[in-house]
N, CA, C and O atoms as a CHARMM CRD file, in Angstrom:
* protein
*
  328
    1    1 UNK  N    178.49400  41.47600 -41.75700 PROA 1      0.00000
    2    1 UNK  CA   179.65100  40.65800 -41.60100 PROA 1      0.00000
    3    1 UNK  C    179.55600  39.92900 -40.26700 PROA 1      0.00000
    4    1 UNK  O    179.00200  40.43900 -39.29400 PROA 1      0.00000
    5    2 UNK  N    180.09900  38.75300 -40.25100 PROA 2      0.00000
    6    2 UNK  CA   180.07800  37.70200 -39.22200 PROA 2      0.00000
    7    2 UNK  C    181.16200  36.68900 -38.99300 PROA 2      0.00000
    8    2 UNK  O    181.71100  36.14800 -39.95200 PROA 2      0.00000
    9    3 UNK  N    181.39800  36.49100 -38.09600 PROA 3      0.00000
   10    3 UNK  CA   182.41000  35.05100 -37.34700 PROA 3      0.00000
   11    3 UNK  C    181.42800  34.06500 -36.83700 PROA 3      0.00000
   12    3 UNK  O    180.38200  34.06700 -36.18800 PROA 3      0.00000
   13    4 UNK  N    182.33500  33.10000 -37.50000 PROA 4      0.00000
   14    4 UNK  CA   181.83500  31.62700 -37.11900 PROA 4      0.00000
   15    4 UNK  C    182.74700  30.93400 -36.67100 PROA 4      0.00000
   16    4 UNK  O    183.90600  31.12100 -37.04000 PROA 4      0.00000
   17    5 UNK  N    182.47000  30.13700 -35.92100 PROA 5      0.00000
   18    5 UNK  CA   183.47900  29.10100 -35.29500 PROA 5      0.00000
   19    5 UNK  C    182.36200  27.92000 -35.90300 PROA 5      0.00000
   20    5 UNK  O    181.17400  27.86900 -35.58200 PROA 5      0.00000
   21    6 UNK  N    183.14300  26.88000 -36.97300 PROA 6      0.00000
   22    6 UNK  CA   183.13200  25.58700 -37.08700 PROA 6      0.00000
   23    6 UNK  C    184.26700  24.44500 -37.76400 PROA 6      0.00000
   24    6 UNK  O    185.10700  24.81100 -38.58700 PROA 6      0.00000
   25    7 UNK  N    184.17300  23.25700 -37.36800 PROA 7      0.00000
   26    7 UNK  CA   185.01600  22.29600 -37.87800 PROA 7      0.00000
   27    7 UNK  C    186.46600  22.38100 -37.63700 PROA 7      0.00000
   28    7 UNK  O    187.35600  22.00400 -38.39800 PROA 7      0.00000
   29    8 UNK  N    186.62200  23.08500 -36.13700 PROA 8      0.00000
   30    8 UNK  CA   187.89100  23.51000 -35.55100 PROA 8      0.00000
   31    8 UNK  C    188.48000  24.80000 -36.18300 PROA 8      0.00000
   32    8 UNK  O    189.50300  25.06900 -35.55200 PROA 8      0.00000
   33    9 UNK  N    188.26500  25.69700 -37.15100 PROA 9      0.00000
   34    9 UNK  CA   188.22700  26.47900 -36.92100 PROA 9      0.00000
   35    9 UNK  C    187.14300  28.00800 -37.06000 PROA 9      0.00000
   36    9 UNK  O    185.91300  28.06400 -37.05800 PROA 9      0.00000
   37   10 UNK  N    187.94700  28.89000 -37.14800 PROA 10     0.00000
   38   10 UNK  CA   187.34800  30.28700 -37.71500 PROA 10     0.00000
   39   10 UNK  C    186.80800  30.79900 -39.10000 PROA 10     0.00000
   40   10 UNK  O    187.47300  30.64300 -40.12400 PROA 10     0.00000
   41   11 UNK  N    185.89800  31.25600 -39.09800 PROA 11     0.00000
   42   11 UNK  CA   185.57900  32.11400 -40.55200 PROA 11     0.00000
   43   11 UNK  C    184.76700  32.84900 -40.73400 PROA 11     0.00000
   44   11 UNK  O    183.76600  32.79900 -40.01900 PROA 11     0.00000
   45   12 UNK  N    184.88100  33.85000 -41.79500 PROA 12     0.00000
   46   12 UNK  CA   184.48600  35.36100 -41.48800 PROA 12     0.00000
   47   12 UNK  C    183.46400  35.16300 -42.64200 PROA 12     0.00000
   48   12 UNK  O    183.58300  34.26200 -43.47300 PROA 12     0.00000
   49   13 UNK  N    182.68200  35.86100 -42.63600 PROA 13     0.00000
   50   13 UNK  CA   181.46600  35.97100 -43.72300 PROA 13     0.00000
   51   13 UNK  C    180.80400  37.41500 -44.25200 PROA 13     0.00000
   52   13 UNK  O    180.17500  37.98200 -43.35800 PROA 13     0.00000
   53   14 UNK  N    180.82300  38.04200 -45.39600 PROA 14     0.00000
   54   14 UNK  CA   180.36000  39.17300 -45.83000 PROA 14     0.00000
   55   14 UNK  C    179.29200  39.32100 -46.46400 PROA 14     0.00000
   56   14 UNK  O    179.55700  38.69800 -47.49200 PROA 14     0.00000
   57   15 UNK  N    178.12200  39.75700 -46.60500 PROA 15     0.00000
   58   15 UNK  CA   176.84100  39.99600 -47.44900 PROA 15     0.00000
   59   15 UNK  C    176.64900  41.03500 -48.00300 PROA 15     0.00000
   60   15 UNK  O    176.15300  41.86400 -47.23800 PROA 15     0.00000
   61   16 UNK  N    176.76200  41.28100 -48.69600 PROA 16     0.00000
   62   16 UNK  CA   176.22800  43.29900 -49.90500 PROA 16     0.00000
   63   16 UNK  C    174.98100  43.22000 -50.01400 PROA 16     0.00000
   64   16 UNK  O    174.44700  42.50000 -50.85800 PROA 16     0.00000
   65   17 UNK  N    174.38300  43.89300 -49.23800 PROA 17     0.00000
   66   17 UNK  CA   173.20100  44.11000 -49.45200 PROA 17     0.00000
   67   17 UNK  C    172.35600  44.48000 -50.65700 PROA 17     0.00000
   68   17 UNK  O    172.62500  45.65000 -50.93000 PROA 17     0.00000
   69   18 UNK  N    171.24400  43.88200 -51.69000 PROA 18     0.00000
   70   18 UNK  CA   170.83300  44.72700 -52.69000 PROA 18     0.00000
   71   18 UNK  C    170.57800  45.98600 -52.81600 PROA 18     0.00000
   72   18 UNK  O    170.86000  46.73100 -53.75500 PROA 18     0.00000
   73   19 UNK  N    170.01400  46.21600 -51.80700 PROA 19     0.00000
   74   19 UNK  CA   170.11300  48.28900 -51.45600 PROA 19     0.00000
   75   19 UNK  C    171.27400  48.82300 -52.08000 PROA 19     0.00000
   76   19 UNK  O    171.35800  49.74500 -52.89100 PROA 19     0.00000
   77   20 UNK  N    172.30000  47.98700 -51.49600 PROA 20     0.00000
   78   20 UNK  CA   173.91700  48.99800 -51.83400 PROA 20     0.00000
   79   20 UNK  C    174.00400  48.24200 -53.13300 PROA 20     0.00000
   80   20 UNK  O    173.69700  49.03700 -54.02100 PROA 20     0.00000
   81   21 UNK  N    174.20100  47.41500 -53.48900 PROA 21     0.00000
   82   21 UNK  CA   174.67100  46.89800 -54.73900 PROA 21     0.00000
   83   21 UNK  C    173.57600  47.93100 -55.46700 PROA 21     0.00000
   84   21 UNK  O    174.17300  48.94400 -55.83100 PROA 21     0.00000
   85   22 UNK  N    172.55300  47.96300 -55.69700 PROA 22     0.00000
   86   22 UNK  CA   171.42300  48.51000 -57.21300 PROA 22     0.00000
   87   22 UNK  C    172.44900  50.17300 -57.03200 PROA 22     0.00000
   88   22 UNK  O    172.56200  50.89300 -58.02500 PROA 22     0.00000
   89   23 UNK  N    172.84900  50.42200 -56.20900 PROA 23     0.00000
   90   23 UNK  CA   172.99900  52.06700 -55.94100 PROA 23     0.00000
   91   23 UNK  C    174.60300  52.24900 -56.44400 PROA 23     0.00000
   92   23 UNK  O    175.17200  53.32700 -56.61400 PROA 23     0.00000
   93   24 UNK  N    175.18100  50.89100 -56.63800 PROA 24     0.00000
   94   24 UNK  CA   176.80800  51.32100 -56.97400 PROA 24     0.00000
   95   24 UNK  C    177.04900  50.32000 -58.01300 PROA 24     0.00000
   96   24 UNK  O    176.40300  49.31100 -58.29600 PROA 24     0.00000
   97   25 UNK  N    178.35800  50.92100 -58.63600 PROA 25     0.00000
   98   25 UNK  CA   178.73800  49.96400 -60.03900 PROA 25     0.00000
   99   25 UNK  C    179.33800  48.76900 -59.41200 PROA 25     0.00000
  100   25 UNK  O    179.24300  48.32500 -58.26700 PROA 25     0.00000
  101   26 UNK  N    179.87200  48.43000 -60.28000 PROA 26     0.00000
  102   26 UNK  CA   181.09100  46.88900 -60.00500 PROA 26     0.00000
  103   26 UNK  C    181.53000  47.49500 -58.83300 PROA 26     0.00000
  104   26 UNK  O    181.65100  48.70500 -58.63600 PROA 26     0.00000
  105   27 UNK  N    181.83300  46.28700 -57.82100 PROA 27     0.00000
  106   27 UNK  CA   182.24300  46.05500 -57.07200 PROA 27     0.00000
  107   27 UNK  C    183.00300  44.73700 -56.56700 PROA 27     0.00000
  108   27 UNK  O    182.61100  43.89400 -57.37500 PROA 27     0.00000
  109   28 UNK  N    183.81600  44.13400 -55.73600 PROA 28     0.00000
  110   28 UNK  CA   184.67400  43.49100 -55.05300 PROA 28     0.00000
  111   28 UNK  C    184.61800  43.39000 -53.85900 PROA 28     0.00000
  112   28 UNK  O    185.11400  44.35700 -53.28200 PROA 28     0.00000
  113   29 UNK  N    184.07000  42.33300 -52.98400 PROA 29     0.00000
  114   29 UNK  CA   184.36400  42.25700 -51.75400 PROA 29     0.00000
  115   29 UNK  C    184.83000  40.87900 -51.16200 PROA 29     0.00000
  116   29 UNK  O    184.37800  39.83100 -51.62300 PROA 29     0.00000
  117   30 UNK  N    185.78800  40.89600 -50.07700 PROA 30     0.00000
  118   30 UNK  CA   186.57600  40.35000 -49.70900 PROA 30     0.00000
  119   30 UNK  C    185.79000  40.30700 -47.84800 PROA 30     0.00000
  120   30 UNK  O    184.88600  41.02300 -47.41900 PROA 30     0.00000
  121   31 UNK  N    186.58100  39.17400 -47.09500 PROA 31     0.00000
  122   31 UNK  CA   186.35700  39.01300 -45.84200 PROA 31     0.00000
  123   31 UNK  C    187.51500  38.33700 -45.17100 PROA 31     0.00000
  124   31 UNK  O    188.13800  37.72800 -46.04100 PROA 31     0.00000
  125   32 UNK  N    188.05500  38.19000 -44.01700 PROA 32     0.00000
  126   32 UNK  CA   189.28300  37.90300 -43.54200 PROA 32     0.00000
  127   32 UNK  C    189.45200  37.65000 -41.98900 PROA 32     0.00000
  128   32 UNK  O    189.13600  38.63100 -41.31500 PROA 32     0.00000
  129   33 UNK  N    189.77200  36.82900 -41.45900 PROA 33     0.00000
  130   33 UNK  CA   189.52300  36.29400 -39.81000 PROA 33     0.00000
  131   33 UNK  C    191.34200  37.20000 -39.47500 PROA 33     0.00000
  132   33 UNK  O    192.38100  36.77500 -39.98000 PROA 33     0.00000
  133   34 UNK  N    191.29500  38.03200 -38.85000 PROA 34     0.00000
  134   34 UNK  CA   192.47800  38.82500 -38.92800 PROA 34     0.00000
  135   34 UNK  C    192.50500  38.66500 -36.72200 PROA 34     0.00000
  136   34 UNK  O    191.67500  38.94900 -35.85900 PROA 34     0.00000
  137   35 UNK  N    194.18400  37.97200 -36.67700 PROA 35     0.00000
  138   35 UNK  CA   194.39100  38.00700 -34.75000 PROA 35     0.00000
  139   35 UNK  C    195.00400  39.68300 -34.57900 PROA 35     0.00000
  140   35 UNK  O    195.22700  40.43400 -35.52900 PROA 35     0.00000
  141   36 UNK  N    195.16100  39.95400 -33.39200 PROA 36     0.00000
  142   36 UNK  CA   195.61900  40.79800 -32.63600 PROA 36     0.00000
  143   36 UNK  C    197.47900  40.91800 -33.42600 PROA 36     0.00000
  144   36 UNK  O    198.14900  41.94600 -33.51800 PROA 36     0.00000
  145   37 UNK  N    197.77900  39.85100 -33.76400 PROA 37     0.00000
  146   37 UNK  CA   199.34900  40.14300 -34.19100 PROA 37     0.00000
  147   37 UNK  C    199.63900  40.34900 -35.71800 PROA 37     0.00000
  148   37 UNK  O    200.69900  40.22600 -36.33100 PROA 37     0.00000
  149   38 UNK  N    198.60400  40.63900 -36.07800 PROA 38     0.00000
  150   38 UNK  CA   197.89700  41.37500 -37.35900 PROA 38     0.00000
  151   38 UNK  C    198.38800  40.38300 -38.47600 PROA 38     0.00000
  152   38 UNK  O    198.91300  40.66200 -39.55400 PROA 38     0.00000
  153   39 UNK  N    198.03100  38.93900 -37.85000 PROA 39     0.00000
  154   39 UNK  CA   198.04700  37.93200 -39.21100 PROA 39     0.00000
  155   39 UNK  C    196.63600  37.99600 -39.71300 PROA 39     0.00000
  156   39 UNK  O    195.69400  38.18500 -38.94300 PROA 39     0.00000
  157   40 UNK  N    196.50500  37.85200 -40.88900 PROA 40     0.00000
  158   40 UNK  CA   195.62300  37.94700 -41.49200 PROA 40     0.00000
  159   40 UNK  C    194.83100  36.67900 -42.52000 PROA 40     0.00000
  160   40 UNK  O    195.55500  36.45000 -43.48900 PROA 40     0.00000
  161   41 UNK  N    193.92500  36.07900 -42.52700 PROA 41     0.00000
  162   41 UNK  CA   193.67000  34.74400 -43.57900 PROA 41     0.00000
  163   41 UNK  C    192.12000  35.74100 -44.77300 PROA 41     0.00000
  164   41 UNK  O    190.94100  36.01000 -44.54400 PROA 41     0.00000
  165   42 UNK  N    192.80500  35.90800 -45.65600 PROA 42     0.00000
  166   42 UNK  CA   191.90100  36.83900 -46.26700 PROA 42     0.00000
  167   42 UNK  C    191.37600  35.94800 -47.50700 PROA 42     0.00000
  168   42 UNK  O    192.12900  35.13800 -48.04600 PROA 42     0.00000
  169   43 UNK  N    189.92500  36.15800 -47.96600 PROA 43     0.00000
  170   43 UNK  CA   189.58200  35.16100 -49.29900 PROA 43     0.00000
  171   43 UNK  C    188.76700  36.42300 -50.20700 PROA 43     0.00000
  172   43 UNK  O    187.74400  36.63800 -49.55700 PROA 43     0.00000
  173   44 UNK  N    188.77700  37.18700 -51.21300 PROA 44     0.00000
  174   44 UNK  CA   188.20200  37.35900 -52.01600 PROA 44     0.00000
  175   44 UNK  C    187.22500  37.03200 -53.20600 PROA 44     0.00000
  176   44 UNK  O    187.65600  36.44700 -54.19900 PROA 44     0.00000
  177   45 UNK  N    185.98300  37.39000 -53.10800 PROA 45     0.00000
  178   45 UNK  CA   185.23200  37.12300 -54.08000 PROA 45     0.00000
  179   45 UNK  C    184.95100  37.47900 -55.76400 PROA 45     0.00000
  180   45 UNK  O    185.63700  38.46200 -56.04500 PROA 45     0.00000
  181   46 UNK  N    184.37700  37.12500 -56.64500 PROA 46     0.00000
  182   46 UNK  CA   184.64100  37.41700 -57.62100 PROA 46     0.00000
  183   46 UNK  C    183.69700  38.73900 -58.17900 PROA 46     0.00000
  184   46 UNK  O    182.49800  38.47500 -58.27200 PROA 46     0.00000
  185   47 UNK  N    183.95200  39.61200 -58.41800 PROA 47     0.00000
  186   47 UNK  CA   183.23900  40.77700 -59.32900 PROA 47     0.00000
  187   47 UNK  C    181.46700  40.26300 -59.38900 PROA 47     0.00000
  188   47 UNK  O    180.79500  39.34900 -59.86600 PROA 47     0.00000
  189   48 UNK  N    181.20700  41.97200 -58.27400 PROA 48     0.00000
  190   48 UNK  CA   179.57900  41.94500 -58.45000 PROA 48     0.00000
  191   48 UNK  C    178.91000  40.18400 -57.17200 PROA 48     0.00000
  192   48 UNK  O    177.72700  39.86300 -57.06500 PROA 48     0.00000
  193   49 UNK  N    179.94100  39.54200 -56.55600 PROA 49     0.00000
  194   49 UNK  CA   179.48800  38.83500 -55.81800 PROA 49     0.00000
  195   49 UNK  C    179.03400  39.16400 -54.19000 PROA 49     0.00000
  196   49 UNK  O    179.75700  39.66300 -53.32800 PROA 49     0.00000
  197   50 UNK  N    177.91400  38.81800 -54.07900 PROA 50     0.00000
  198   50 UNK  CA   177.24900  39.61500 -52.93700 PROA 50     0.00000
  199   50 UNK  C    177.29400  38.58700 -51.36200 PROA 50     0.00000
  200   50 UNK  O    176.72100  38.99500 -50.35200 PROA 50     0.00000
  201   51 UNK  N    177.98000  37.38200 -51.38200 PROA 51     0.00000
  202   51 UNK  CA   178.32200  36.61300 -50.58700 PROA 51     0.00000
  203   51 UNK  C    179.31200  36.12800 -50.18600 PROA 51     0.00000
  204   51 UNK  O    179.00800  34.94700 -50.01700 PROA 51     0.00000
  205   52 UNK  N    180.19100  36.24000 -49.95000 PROA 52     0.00000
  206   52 UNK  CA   181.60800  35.78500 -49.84200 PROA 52     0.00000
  207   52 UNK  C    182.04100  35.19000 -48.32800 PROA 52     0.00000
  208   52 UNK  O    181.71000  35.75300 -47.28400 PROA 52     0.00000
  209   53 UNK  N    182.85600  33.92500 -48.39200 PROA 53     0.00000
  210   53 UNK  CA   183.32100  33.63900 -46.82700 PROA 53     0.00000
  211   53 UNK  C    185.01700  33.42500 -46.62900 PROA 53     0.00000
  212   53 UNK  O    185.67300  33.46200 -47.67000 PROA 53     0.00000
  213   54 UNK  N    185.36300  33.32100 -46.02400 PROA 54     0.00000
  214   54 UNK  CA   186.85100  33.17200 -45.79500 PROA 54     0.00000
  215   54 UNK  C    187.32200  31.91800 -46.18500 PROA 54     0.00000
  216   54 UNK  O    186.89900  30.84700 -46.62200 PROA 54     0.00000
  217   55 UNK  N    188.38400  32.47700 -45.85200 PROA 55     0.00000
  218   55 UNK  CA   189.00300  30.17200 -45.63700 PROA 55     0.00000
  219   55 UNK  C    188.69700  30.23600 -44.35200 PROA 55     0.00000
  220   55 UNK  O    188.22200  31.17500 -43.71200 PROA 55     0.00000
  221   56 UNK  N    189.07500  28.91600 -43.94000 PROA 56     0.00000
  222   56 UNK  CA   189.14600  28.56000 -42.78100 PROA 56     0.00000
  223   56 UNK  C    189.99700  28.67600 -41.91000 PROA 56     0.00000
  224   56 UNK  O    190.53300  27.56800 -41.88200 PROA 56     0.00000
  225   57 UNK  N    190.61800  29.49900 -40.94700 PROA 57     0.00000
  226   57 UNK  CA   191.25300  29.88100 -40.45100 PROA 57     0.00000
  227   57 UNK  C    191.39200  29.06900 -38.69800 PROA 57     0.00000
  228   57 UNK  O    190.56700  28.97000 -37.79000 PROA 57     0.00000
  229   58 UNK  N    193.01600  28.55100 -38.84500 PROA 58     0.00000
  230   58 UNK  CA   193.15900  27.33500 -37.73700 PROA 58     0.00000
  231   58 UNK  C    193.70300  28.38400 -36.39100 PROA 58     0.00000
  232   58 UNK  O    194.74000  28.32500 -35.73000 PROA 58     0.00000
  233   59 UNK  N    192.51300  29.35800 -36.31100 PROA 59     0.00000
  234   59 UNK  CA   192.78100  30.62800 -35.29900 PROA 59     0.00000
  235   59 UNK  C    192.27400  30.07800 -33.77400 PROA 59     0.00000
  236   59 UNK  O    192.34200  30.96200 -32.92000 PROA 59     0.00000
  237   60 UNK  N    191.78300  28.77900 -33.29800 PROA 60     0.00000
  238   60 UNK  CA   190.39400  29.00400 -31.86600 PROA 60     0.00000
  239   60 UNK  C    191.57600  29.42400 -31.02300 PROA 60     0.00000
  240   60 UNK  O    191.37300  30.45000 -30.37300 PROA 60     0.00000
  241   61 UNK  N    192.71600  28.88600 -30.89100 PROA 61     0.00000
  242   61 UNK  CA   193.92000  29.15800 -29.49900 PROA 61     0.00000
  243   61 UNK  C    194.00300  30.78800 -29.77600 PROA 61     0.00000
  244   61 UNK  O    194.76600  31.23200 -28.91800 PROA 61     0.00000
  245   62 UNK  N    193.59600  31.70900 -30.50400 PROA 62     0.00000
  246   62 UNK  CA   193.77700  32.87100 -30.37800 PROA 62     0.00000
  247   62 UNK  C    192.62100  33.90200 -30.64400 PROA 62     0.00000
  248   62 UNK  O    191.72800  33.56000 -31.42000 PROA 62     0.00000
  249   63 UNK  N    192.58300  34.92100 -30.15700 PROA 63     0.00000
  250   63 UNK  CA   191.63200  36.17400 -30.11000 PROA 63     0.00000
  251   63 UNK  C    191.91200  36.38500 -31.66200 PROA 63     0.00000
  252   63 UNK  O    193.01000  36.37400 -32.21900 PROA 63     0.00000
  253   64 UNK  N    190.63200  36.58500 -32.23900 PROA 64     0.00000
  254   64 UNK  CA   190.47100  37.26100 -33.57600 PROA 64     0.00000
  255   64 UNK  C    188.99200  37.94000 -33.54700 PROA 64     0.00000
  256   64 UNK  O    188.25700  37.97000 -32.56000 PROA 64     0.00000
  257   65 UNK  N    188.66300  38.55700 -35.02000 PROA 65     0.00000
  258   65 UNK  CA   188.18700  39.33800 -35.53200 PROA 65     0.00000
  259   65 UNK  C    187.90200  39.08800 -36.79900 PROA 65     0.00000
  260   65 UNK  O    188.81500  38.72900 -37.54300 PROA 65     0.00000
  261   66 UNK  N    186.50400  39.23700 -37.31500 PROA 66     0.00000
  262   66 UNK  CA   186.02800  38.80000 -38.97400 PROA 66     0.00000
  263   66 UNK  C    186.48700  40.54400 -39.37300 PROA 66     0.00000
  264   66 UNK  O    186.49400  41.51400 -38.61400 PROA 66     0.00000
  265   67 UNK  N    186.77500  40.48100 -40.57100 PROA 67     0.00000
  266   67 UNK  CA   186.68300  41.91400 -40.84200 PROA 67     0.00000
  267   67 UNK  C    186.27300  41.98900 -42.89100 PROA 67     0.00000
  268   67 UNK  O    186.57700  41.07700 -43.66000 PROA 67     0.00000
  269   68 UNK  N    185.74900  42.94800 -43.20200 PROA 68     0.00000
  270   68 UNK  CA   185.25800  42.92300 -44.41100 PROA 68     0.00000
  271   68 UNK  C    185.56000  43.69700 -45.21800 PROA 68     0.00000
  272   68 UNK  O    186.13200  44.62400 -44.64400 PROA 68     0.00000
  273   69 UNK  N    185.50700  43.86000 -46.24700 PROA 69     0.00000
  274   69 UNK  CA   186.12500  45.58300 -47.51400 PROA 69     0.00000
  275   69 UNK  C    185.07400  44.71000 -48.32800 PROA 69     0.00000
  276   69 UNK  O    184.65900  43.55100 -48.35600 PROA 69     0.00000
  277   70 UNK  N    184.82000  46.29500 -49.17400 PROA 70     0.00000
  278   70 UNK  CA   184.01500  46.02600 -50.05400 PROA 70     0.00000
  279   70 UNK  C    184.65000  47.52400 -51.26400 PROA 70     0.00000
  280   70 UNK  O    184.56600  48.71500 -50.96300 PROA 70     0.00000
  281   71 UNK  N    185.10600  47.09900 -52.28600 PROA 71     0.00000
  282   71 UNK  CA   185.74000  48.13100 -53.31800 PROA 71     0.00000
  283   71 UNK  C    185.56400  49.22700 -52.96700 PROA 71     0.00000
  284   71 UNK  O    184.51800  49.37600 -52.33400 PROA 71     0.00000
  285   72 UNK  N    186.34100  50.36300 -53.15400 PROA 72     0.00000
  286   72 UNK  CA   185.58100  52.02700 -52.74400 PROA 72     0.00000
  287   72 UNK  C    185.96500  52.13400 -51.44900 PROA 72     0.00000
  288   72 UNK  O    185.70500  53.32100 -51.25300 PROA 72     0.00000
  289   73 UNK  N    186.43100  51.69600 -50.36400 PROA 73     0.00000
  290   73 UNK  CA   186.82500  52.30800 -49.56000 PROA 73     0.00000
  291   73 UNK  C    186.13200  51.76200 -48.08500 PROA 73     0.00000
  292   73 UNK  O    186.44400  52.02700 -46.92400 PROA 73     0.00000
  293   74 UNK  N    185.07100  50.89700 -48.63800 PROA 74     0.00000
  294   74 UNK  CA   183.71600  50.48400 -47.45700 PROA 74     0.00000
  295   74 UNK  C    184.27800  49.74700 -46.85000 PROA 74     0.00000
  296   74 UNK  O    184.75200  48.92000 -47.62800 PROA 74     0.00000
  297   75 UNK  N    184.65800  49.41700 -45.36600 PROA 75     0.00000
  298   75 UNK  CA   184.74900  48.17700 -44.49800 PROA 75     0.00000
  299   75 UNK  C    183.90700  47.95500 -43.30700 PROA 75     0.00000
  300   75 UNK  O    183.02600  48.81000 -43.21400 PROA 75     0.00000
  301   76 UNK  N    183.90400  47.05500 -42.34800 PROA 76     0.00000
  302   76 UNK  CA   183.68800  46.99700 -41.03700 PROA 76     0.00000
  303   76 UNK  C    184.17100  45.56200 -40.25800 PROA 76     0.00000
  304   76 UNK  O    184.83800  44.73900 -40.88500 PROA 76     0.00000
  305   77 UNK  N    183.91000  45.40500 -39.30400 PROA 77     0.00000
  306   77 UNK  CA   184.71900  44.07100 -38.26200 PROA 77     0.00000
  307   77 UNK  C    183.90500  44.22000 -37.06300 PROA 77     0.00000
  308   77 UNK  O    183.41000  45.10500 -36.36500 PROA 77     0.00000
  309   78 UNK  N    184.01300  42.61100 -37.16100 PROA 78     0.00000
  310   78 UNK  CA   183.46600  42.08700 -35.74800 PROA 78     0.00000
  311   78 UNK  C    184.10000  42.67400 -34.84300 PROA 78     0.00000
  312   78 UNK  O    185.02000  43.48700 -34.92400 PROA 78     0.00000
  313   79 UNK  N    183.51400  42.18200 -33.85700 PROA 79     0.00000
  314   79 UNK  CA   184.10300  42.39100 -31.77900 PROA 79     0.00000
  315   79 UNK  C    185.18400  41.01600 -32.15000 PROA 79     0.00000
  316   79 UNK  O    185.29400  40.11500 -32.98200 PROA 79     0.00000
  317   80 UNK  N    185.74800  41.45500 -31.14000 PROA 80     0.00000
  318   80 UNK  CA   187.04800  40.11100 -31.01000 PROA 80     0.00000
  319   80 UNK  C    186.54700  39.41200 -30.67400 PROA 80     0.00000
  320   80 UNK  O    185.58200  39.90700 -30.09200 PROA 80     0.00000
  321   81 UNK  N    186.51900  38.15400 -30.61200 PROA 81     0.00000
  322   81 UNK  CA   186.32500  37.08100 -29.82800 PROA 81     0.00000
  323   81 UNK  C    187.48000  35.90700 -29.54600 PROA 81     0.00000
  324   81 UNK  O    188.07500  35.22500 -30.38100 PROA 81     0.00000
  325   82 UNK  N    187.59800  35.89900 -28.11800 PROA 82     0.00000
  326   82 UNK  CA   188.33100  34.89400 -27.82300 PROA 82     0.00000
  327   82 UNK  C    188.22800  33.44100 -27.37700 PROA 82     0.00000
  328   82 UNK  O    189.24800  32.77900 -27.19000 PROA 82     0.00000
């Protein structure tokens, strides 16, 4: 998972690795540019999709965080960046 800053703003990016995908059933994963005041801009992908990115999130005036889920319970998140 990753943050990007382009085109004025933020966006978060998730990858499922084939390792984990061949080893688990259906799955769902989602990614989300989430600030400190726990707004959140979240985009979900569609079933079994191993790439997914956010919207675009009009976050640069504030500290955020990419953060990721993946069905089952799996997440992780960037460092903040301000």
């Amino acid at each position: 998972m990753k943050q990007f800053k382009g085109c004025n703003k933020n966006w978060g990016y998730i990858y499922v690795w084939d390792s984990w995908k061949s080893g688990h059933g259906s799955f769902t994963a989602s990614v989300a540019i989430t600030r400190g005041d726990g707004s959140i801009d979240e985009n979900s992908g569609a079933r079994g999709q191993q790439e997914v990115w956010s919207n675009g999130a009009n976050t640069l005036q504030f500290c955020t965080s990419a953060i990721g889920f993946v069905s089952g319970g799996h997440y992780g998140q960037t460092e903040e960046r301000c």
